[in-house]
C-alpha positions in Angstrom: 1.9 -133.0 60.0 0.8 -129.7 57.7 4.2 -130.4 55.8 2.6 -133.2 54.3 0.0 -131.7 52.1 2.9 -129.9 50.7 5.0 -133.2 50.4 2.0 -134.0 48.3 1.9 -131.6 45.6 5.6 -131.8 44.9 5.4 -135.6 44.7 2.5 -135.2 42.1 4.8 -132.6 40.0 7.5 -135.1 40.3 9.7 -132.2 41.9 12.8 -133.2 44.3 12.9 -132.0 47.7 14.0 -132.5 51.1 12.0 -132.6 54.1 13.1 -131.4 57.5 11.1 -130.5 60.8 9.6 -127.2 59.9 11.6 -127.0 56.5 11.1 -128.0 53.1 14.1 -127.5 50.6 12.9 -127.5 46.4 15.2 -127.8 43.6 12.9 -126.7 40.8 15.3 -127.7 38.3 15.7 -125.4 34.9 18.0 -123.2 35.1 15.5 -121.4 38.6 17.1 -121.0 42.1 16.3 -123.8 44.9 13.6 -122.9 46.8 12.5 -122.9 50.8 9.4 -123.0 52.3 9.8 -122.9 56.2 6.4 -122.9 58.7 6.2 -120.7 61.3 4.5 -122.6 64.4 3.9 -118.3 66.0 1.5 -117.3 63.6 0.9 -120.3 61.3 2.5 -118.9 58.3 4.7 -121.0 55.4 7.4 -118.4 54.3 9.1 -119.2 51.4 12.9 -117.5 50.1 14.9 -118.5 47.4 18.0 -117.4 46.7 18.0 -114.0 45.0 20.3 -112.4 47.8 22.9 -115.1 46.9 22.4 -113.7 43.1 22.9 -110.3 44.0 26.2 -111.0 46.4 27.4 -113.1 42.9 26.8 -110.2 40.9 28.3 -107.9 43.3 31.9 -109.9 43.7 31.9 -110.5 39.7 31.8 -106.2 39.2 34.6 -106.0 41.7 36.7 -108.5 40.1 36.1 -106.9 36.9 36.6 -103.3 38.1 39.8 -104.4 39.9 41.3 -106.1 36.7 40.3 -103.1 34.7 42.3 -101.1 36.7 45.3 -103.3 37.4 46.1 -104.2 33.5 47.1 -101.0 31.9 44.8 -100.3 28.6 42.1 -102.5 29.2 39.0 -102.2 26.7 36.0 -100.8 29.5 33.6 -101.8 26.2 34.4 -105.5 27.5 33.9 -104.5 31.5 30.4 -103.6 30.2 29.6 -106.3 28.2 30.2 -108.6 30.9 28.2 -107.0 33.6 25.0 -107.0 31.1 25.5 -110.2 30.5 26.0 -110.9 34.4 22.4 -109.0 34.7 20.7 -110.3 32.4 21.5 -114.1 33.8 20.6 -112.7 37.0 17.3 -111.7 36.2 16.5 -114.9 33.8 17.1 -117.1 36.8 15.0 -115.0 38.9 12.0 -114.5 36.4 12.2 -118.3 35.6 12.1 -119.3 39.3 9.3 -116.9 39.9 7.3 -118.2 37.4 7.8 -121.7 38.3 7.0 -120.8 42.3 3.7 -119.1 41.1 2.6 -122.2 39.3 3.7 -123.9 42.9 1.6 -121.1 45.1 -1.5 -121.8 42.6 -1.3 -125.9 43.3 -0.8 -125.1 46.6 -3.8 -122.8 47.1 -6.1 -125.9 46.1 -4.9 -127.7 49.1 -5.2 -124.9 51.4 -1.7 -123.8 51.8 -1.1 -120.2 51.2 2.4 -119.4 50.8 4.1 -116.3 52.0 7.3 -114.2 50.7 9.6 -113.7 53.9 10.8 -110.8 52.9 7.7 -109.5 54.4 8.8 -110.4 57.4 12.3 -109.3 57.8 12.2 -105.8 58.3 9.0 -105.4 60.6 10.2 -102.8 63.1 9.3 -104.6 66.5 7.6 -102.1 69.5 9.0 -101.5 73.2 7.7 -102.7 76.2 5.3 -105.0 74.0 
């Protein structure tokens, strides 16, 4: 199976990961986000997503939380509304740089073998044609 070449490379950089059909789940470990990389049998591609939509939905929920309790408690400091929400950010973009640097070390090992891994967010917002 292609999967295994993949398999491969992970076992050499001692990374934990679990196999499916078509799926590979990494846990890159660090502090970066888990990562999947999914072959498409239609047009023999490996996409690959990690979770930066989940980071974003987390961010989202801890502004409203904060906006709603700055709002509901009469005389609330906004300095420490703001603080928070940089602080939120900034995690939120460490996590992403770190997992992006640690998938492009994974892309470059991956190359060698003749996998070439590709974002899926290319992929989800291809407008598709009538009557094709």
């Amino acid at each position: 199976m292609i999967l295994k070449r993949i398999e491969q490379v992970l076992d050499l950089n001692s990374l934990s990961y679990e196999a499916g059909i078509n799926v590979i789940y990494i846990k890159l470990g660090g502090g970066a986000n888990n990562v999947k990389i999914q072959y498409q049998h239609s047009d023999n591609t490996f996409r690959t997503s990690h979770g930066f939509w989940n980071q974003v939905m987390v961010s989202l929920f801890t502004i409203s939380a904060f906006m709603i309790i700055s709002h509901a408690i009469p005389g609330w400091n906004y300095s420490w509304l703001i603080l928070i929400l940089a602080v939120n950010f900034l995690s939120a973009m460490v996590i992403q740089i770190i997992t992006e640097i640690r998938l492009l070390d994974l892309r470059a090992q991956l190359r060698e073998v003749g996998i070439y891994l590709t974002p899926a967010s290319q992929f989800e917002f291809r407008k598709s044609k009538v009557g094709q």
